[in-house]
C-alpha positions as a LaTeX table, in Angstrom:
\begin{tabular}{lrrr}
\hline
Residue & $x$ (\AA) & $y$ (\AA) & $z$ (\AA) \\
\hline
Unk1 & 133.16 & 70.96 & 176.48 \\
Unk2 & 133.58 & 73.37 & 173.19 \\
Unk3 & 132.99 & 72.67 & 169.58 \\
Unk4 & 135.76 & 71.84 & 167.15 \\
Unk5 & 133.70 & 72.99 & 164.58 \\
Unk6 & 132.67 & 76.45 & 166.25 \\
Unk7 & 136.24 & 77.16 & 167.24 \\
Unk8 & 137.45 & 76.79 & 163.79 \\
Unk9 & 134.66 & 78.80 & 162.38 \\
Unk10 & 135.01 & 81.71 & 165.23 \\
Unk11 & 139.09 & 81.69 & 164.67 \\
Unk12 & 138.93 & 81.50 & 160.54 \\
Unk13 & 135.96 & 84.35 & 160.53 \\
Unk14 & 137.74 & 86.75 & 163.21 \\
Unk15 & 141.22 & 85.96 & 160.79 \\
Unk16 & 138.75 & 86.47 & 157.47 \\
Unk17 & 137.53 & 89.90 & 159.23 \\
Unk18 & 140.71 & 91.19 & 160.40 \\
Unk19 & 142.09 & 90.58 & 156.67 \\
Unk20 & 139.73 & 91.65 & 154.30 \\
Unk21 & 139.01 & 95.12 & 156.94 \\
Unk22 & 142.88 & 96.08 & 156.22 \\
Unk23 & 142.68 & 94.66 & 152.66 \\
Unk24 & 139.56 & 97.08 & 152.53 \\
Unk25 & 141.43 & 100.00 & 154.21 \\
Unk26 & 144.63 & 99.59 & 151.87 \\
Unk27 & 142.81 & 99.30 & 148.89 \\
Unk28 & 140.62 & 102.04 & 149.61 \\
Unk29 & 143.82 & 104.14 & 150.50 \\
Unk30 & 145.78 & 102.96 & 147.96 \\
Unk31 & 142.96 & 103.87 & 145.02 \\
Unk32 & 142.74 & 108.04 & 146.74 \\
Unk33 & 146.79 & 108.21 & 146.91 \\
Unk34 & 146.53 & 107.06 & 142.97 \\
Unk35 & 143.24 & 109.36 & 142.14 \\
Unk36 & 145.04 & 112.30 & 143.50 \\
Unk37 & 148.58 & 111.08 & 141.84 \\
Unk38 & 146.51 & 111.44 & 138.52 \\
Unk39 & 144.90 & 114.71 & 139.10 \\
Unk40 & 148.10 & 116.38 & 140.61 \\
Unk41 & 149.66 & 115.06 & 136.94 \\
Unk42 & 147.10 & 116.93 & 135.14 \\
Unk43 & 147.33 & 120.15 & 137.10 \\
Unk44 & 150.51 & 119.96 & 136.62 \\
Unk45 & 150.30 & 119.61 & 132.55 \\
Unk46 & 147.77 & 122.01 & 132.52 \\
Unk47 & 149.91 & 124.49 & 134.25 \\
Unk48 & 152.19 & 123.62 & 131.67 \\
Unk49 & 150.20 & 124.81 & 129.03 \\
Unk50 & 149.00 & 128.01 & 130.83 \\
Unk51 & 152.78 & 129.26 & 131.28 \\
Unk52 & 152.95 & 128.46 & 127.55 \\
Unk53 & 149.81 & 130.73 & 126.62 \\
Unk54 & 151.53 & 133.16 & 128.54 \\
Unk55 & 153.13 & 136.55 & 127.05 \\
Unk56 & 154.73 & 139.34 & 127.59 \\
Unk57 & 153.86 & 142.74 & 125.47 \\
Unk58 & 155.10 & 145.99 & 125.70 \\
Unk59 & 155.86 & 147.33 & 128.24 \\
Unk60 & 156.51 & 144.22 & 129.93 \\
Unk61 & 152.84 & 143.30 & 130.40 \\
Unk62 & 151.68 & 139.66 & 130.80 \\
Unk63 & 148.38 & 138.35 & 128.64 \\
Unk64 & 147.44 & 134.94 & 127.75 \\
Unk65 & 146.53 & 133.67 & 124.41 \\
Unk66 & 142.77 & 132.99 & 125.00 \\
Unk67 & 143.14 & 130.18 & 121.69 \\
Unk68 & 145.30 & 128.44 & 123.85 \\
Unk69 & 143.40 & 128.16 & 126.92 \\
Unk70 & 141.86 & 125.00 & 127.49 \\
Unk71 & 137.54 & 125.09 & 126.76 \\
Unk72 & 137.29 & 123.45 & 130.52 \\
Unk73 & 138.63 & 126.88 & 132.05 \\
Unk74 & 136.10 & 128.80 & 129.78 \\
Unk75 & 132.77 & 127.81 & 131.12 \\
Unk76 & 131.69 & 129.16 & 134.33 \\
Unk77 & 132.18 & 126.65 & 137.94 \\
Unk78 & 133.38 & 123.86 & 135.24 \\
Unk79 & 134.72 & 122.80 & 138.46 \\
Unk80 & 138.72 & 122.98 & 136.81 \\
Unk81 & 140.58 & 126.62 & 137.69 \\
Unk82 & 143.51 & 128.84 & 137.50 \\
Unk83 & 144.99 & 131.89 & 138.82 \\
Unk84 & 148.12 & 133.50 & 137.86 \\
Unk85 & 150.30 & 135.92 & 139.70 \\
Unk86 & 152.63 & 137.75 & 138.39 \\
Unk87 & 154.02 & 141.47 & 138.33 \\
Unk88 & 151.44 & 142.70 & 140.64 \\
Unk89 & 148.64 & 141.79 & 138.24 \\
Unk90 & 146.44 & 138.44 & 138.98 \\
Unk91 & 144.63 & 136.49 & 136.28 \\
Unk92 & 142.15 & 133.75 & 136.34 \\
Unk93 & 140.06 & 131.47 & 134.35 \\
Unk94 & 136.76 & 132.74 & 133.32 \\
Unk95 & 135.09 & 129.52 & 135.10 \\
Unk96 & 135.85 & 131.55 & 138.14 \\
Unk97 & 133.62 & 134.16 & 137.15 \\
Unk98 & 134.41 & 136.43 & 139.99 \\
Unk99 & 135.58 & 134.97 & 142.39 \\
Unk100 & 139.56 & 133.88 & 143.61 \\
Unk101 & 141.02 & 130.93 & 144.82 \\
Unk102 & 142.28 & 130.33 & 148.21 \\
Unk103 & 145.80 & 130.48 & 147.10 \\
Unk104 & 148.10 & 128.02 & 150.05 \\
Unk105 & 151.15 & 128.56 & 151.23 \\
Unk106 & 152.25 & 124.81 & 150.75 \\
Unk107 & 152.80 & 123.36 & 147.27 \\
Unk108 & 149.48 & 121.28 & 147.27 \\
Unk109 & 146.34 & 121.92 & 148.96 \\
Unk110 & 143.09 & 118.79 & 149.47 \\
Unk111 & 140.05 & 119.45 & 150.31 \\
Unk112 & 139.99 & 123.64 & 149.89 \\
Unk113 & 136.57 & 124.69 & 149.79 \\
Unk114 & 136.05 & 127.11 & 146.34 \\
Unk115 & 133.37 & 128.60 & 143.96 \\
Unk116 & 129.32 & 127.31 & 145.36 \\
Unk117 & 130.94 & 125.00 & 147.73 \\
Unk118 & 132.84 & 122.97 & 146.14 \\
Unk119 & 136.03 & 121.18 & 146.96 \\
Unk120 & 139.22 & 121.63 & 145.57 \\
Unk121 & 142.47 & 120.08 & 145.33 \\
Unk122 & 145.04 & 122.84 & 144.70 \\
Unk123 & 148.66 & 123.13 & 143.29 \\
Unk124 & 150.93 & 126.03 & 143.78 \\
Unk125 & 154.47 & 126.62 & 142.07 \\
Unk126 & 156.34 & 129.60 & 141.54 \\
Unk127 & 158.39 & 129.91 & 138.08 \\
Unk128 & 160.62 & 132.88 & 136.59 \\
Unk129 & 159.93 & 133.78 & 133.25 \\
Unk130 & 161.11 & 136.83 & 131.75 \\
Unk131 & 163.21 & 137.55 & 134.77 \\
Unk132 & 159.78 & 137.75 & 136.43 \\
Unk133 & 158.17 & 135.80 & 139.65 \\
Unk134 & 155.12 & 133.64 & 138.18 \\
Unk135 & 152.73 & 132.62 & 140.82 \\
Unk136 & 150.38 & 129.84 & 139.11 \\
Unk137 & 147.78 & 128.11 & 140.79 \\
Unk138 & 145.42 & 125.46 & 139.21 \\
Unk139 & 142.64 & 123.70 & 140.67 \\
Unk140 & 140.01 & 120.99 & 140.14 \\
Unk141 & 136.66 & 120.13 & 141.81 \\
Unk142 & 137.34 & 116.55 & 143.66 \\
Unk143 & 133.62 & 116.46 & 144.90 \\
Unk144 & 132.39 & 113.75 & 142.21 \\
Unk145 & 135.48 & 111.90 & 142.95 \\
Unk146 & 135.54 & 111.64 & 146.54 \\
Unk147 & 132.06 & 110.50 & 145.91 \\
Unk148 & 133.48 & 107.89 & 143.65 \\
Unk149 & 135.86 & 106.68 & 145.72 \\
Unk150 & 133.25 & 106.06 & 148.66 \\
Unk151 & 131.25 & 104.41 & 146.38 \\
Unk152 & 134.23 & 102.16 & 145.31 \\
Unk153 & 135.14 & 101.63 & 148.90 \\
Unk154 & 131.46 & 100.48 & 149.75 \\
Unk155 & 131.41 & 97.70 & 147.03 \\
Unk156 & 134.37 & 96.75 & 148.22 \\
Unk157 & 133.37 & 96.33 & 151.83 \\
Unk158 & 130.39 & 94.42 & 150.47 \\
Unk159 & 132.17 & 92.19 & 148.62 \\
Unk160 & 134.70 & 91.30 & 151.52 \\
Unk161 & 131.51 & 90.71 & 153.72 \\
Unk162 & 130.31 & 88.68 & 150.93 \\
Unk163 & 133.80 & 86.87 & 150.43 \\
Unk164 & 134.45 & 86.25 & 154.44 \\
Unk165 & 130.56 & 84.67 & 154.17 \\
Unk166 & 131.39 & 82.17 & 151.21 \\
Unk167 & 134.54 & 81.68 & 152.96 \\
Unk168 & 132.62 & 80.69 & 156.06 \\
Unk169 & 130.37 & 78.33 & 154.62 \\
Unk170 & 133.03 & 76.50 & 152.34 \\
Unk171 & 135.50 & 76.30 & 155.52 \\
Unk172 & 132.07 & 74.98 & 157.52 \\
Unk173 & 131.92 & 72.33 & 154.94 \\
Unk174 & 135.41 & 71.57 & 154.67 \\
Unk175 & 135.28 & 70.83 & 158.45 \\
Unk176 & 132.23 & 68.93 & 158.64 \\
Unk177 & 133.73 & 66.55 & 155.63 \\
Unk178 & 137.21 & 66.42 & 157.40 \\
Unk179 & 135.26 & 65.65 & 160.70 \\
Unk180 & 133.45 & 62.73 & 159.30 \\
Unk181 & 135.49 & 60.03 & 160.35 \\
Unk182 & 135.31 & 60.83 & 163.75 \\
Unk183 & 131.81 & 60.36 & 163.24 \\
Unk184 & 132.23 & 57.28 & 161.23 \\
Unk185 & 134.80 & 56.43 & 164.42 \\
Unk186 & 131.95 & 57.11 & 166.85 \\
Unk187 & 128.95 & 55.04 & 164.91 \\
Unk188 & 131.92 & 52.36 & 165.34 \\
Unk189 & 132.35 & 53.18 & 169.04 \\
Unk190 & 128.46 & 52.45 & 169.27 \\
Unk191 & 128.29 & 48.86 & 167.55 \\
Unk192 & 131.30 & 48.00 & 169.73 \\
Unk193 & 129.19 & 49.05 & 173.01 \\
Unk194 & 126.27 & 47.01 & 171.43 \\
Unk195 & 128.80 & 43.70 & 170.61 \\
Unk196 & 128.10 & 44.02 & 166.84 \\
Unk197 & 131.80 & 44.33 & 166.41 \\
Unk198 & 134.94 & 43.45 & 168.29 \\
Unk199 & 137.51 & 46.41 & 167.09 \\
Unk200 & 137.39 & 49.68 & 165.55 \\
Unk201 & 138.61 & 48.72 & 161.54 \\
Unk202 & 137.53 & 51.92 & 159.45 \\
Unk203 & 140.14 & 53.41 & 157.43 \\
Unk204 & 141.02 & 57.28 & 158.60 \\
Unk205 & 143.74 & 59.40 & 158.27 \\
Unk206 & 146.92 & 59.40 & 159.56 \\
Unk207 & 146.39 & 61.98 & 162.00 \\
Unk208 & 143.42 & 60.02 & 163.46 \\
Unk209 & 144.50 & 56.24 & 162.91 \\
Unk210 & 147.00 & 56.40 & 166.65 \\
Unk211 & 143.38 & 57.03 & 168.27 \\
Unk212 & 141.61 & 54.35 & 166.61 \\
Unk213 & 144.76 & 51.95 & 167.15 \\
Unk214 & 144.79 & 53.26 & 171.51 \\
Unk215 & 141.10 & 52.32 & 171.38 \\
Unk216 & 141.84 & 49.28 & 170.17 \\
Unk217 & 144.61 & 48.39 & 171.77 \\
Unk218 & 142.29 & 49.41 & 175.12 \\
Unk219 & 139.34 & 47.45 & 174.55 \\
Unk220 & 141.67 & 44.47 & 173.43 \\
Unk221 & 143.37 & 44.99 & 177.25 \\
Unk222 & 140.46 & 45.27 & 178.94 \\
Unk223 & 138.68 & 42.23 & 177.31 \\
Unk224 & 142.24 & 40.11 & 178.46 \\
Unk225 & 142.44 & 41.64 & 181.64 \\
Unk226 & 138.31 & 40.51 & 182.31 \\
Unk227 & 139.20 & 37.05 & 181.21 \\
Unk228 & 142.13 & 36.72 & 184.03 \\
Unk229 & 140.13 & 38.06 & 186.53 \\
Unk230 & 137.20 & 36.09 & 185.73 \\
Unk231 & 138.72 & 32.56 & 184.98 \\
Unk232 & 141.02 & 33.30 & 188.38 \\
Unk233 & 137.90 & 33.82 & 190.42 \\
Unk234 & 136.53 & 31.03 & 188.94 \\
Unk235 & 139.68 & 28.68 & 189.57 \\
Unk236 & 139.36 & 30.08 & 192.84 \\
Unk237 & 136.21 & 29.10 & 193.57 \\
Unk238 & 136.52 & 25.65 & 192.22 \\
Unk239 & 139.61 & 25.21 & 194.48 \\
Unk240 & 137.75 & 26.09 & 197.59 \\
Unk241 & 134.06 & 24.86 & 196.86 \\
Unk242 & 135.55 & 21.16 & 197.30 \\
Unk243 & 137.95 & 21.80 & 200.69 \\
Unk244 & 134.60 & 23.54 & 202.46 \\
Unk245 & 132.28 & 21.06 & 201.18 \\
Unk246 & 134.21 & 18.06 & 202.57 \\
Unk247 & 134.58 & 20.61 & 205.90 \\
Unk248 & 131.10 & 20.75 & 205.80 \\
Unk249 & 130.24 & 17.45 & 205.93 \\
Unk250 & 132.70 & 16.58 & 208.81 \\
Unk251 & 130.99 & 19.25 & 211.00 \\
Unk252 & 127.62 & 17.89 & 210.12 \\
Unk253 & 128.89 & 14.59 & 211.62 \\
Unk254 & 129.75 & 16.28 & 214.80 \\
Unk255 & 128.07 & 17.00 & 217.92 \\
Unk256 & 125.89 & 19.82 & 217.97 \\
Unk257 & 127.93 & 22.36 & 220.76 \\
Unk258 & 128.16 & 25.75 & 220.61 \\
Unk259 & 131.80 & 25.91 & 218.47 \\
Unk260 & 130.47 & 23.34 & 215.70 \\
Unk261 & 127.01 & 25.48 & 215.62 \\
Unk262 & 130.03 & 28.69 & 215.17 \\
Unk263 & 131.75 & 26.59 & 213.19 \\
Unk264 & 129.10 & 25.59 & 210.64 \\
Unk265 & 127.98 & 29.61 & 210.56 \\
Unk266 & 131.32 & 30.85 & 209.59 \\
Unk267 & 131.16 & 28.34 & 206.62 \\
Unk268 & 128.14 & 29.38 & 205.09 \\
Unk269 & 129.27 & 32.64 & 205.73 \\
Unk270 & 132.33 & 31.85 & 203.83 \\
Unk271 & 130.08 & 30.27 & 200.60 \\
Unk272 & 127.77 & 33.13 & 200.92 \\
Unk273 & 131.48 & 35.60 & 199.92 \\
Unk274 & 132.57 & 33.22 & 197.41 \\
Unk275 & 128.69 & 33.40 & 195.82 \\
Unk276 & 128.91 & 37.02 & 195.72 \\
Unk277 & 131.57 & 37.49 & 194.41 \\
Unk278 & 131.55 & 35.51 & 191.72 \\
Unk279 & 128.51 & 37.24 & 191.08 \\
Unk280 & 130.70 & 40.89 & 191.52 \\
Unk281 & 133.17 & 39.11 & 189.49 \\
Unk282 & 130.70 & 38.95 & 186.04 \\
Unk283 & 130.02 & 42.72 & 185.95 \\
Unk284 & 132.68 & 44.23 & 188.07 \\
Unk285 & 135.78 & 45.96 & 185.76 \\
Unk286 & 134.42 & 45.53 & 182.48 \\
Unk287 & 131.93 & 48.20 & 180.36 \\
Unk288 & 128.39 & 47.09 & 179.62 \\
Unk289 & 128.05 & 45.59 & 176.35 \\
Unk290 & 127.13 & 42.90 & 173.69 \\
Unk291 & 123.81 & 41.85 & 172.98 \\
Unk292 & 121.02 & 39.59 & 173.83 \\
Unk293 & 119.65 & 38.43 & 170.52 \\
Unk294 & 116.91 & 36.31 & 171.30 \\
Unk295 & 115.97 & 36.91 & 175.01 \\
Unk296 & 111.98 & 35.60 & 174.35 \\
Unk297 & 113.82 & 31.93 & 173.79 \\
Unk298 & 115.93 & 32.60 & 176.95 \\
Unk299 & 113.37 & 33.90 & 179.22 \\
Unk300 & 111.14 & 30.67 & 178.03 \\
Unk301 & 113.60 & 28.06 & 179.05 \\
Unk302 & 114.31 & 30.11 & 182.30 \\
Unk303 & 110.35 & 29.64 & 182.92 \\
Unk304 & 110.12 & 26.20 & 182.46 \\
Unk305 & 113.25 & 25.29 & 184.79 \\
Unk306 & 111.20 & 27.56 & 187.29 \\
Unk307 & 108.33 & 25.92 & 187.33 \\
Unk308 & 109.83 & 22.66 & 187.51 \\
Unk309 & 111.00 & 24.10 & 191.16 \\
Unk310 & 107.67 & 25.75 & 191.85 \\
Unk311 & 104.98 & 24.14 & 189.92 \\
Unk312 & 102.35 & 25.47 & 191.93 \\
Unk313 & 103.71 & 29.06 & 190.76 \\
Unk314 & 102.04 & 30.65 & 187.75 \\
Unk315 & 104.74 & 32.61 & 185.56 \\
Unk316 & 103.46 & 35.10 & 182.83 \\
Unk317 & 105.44 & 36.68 & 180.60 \\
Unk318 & 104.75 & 39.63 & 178.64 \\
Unk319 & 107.50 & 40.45 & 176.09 \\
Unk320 & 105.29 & 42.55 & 173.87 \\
Unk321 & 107.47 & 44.10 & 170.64 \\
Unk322 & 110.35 & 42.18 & 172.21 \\
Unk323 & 113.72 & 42.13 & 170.44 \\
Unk324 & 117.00 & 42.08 & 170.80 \\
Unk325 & 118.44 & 44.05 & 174.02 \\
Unk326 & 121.59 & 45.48 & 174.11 \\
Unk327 & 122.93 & 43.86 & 177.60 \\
Unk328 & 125.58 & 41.06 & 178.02 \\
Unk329 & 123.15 & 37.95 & 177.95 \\
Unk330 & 124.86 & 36.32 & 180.77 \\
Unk331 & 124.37 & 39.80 & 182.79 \\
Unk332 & 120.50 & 39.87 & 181.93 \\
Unk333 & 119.91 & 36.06 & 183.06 \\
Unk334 & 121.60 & 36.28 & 185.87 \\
Unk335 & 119.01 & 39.72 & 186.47 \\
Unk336 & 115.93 & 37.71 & 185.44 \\
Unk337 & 117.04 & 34.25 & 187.37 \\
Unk338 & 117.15 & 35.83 & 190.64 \\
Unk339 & 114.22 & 38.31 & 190.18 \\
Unk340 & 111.95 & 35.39 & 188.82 \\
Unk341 & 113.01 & 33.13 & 191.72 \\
Unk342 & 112.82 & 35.98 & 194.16 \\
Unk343 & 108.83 & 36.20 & 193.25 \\
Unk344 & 108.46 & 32.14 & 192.51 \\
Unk345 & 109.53 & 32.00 & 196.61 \\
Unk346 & 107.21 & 34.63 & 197.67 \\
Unk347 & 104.53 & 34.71 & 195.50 \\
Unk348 & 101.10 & 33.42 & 196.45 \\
Unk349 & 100.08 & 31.60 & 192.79 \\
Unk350 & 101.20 & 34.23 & 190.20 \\
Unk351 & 104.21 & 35.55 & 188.99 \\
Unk352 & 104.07 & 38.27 & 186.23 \\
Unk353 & 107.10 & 39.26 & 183.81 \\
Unk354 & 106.63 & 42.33 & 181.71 \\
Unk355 & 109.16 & 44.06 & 179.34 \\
Unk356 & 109.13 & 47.01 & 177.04 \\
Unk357 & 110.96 & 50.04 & 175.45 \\
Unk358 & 110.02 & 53.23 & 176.12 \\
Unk359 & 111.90 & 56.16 & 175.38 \\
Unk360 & 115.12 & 54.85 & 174.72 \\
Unk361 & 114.94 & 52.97 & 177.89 \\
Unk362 & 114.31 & 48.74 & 178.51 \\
Unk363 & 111.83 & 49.23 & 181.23 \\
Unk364 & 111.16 & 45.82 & 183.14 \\
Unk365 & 108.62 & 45.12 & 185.70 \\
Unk366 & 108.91 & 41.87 & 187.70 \\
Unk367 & 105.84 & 41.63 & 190.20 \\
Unk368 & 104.02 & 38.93 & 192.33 \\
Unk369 & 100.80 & 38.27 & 194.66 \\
Unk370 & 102.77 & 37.61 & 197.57 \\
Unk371 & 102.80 & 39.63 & 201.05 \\
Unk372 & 104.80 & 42.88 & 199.35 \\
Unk373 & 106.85 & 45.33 & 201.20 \\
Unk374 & 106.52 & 48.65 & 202.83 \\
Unk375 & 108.00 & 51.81 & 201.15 \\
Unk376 & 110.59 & 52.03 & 204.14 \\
Unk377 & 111.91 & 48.27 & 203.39 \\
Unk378 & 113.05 & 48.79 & 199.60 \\
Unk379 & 116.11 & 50.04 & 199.78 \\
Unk380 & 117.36 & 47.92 & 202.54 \\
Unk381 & 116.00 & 44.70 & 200.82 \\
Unk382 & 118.97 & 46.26 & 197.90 \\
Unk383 & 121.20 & 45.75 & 200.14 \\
Unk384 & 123.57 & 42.76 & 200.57 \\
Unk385 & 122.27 & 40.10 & 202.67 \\
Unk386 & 119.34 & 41.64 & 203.83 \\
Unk387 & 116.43 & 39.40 & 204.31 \\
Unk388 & 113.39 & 40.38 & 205.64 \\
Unk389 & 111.59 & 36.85 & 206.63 \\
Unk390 & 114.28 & 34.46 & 207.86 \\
Unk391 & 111.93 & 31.54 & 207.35 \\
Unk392 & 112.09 & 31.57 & 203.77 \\
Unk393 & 115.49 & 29.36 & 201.92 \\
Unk394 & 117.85 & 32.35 & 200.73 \\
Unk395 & 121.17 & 34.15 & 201.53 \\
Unk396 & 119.83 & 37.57 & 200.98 \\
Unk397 & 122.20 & 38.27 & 198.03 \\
Unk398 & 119.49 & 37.75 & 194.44 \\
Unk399 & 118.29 & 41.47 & 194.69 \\
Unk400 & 121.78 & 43.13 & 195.90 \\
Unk401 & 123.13 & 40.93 & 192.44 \\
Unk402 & 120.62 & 42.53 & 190.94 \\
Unk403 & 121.14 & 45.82 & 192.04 \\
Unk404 & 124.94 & 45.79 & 191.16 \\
Unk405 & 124.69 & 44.50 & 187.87 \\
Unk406 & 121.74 & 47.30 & 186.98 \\
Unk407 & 124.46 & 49.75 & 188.41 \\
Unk408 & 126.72 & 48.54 & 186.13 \\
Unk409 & 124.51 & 49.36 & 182.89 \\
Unk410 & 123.87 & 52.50 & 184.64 \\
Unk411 & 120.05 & 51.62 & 185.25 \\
Unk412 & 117.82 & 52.24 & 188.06 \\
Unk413 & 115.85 & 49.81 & 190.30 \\
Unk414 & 112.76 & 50.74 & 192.50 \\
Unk415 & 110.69 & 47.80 & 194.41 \\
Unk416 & 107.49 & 48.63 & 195.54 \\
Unk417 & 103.95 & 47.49 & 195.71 \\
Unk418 & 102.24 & 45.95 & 192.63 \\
Unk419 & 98.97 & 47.49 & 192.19 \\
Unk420 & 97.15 & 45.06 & 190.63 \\
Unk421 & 98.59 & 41.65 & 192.02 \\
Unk422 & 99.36 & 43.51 & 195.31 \\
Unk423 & 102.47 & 41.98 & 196.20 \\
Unk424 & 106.19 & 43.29 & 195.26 \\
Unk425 & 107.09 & 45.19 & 192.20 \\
Unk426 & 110.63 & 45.53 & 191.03 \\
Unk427 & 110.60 & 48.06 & 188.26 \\
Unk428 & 113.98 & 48.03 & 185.98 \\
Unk429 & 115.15 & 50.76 & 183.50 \\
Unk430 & 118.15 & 49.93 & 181.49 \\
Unk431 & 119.37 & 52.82 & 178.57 \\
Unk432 & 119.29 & 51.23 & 175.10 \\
Unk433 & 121.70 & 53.23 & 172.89 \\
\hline
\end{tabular}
């Protein structure tokens, strides 16, 4: 299982990255090819102006006009240079002092080291003047600017990091808002398990509202589908109740042989199926759901009908911080009938009911002061039919009921020993959402 919300975040932020790196790169790229564009433009003018300082006297010998030299070229490793060639005589600026520049080959020269290590950007051209070759070569220190431009590119990293981060959180909260009707959708989900609602009605967007209308449309088909089944078992069972009843009492008026004694077993066999599955029938193909709103009332009136049947039974109840349970009501009297009657049969003089929630859990603990079980006989006694003492008025089907309807609710069920009335203990957990 993966997170929407962590797959749109890891996608956007790997997209954000990706972007803002080249945007980063371009820039920075962009910002040197437009530096160097600039200072290229002024060597270029200021070679411009050198050529035009430039003179010829008699004999033919160059000079420059010193007045029209610019003051940059005057003071010594200003960092801005020039050297002219021209008829075998070379002259620079006096910021070179004494040194010479690394005249290139090609046109323009980056990062040429020059006078106390600096670096230079160089351009070279070649003009005739006077019917003479003029070599002239300027040059300007691009240390500080390299060093600007690093500095540029670092803010500029730092803000995309900074950018991709607000991104990040405003695309987390974008995300969590657009994912709150699915929340709202599962909070409904919830009262619908716990019978508070019938249908899923909050208002969503399009793109969600053909999964609110399948869940709907499912729970609507399964709640039909569980009233066939159930009213056809029922019908069934009505239909056949009367035709083995009235078989019943034909046998009983017969002479006791072997084949009536076969006969009269294979009809209780036949009402012990149709009990259980009628019983099958109320949990079998439907979720776990609804509510039992007042199950203190319920459990009363259950106790008085059973000690009607067994009044020389006590029953205790303990429903401590009781209230309401979320379990089909039918479902959870049919649970307490059986286990109540179960311990009413074998129980010496007490019966004792206890129910409680602990840790999310309805924990329920039916025990009596009858003869109890051995460890080994638990699970079988789960099992349907299974009965233990045949002297005792049963089919062997209350705790197997039992069992399938805590099954359904995925709970648990352990019987054991009761430790202070020292007969059986069946211990219950049922998850409470």
């Amino acid at each position: 299982m993966y997170s929407l919300n962590r797959r749109l975040t890891l996608s956007l932020a790997a997209s954000l990255v990706l972007f803002f790196l080249a945007q980063t790169v371009m820039i920075g790229r962009e910002v040197e090819t437009l530096t160097e564009q600039n200072l290229l433009s002024r060597l270029k003018h200021d070679q411009e102006a050198l050529l035009t300082a430039l003179n010829w006297q008699p004999p033919d010998r160059p000079v420059i006009e010193p007045l029209r030299i610019p003051e940059i070229y005057q003071r010594p490793f200003s960092g801005h240079y020039y050297q002219i060639d021209v008829a075998g005589m070379t002259m620079h600026s006096r910021s070179l002092w004494d040194e010479q520049l690394p005249v290139q080959h090609e046109e323009i020269a980056r990062d040429i080291e020059g006078p106390v290590g600096q670096r230079l950007l160089l351009l070279t051209q070649s003009v005739t003047l006077h019917g003479q070759t003029v070599k002239i070569c300027t040059a300007e220190d691009i240390s500080h600017i390299e060093a600007t431009t690093s500095s540029f590119q670092r803010h500029l990293l730092l803000f995309a990091a900074a950018a991709v981060l607000a991104l990040l959180v405003l695309q987390g909260w974008l995300v969590q808002n657009g994912l709150k009707p699915l929340q709202r959708i599962r909070n409904q989900l919830s009262q619908l398990e716990k019978g508070e609602i019938d249908r899923v009605t909050i208002t969503t967007p399009s793109e969600i509202m053909p999964l609110v209308e399948e869940i709907n449309r499912l729970v609507q088909l399964i709640r039909m589908r569980l009233d066939r089944s159930r009213h056809a078992l029922g019908d069934l069972a009505h239909a056949l109740k009367t035709p083995l009843s009235v078989a019943g009492q034909i046998i009983q008026r017969q002479a006791d042989t072997p084949d009536v004694a076969e006969l009269r077993q294979q009809l209780k066999n036949i009402e012990h199926r149709i009990d259980r599955e009628l019983a099958r029938a109320r949990t079998a193909g439907r979720a776990p759901g609804g509510n039992w709103a007042d199950p203190s009332a319920d459990l009363n009136d259950l106790t008085r009908m059973l000690n009607r049947i067994f009044p020389a039974k006590e029953i205790t109840l303990n429903l401590s911080g009781m209230a309401t349970v979320v379990a089909d009501r039918e479902d959870m009297l049919e649970v307490f009938g059986n286990l109540l009657e179960n311990g009413c049969k074998w129980a010496r003089t007490q019966v004792r009911c206890t129910i409680r929630h602990e840790l999310g859990e309805l924990v329920i603990n039916v025990e009596d002061d009858g003869p109890g079980i051995d460890d080994a006989a638990g699970e079988l006694l789960l099992q349907r039919g299974v009965r233990l003492d045949e002297s005792t008025p049963g089919h062997g089907l209350g705790l197997s009921i039992v069992n399938e309807i805590v099954e359904a609710y995925d709970g648990t069920i352990t019987l054991g020993r009761s430790a202070e009335l020292h007969g059986l203990c069946v211990t219950m957990t049922l998850p409470q959402p």
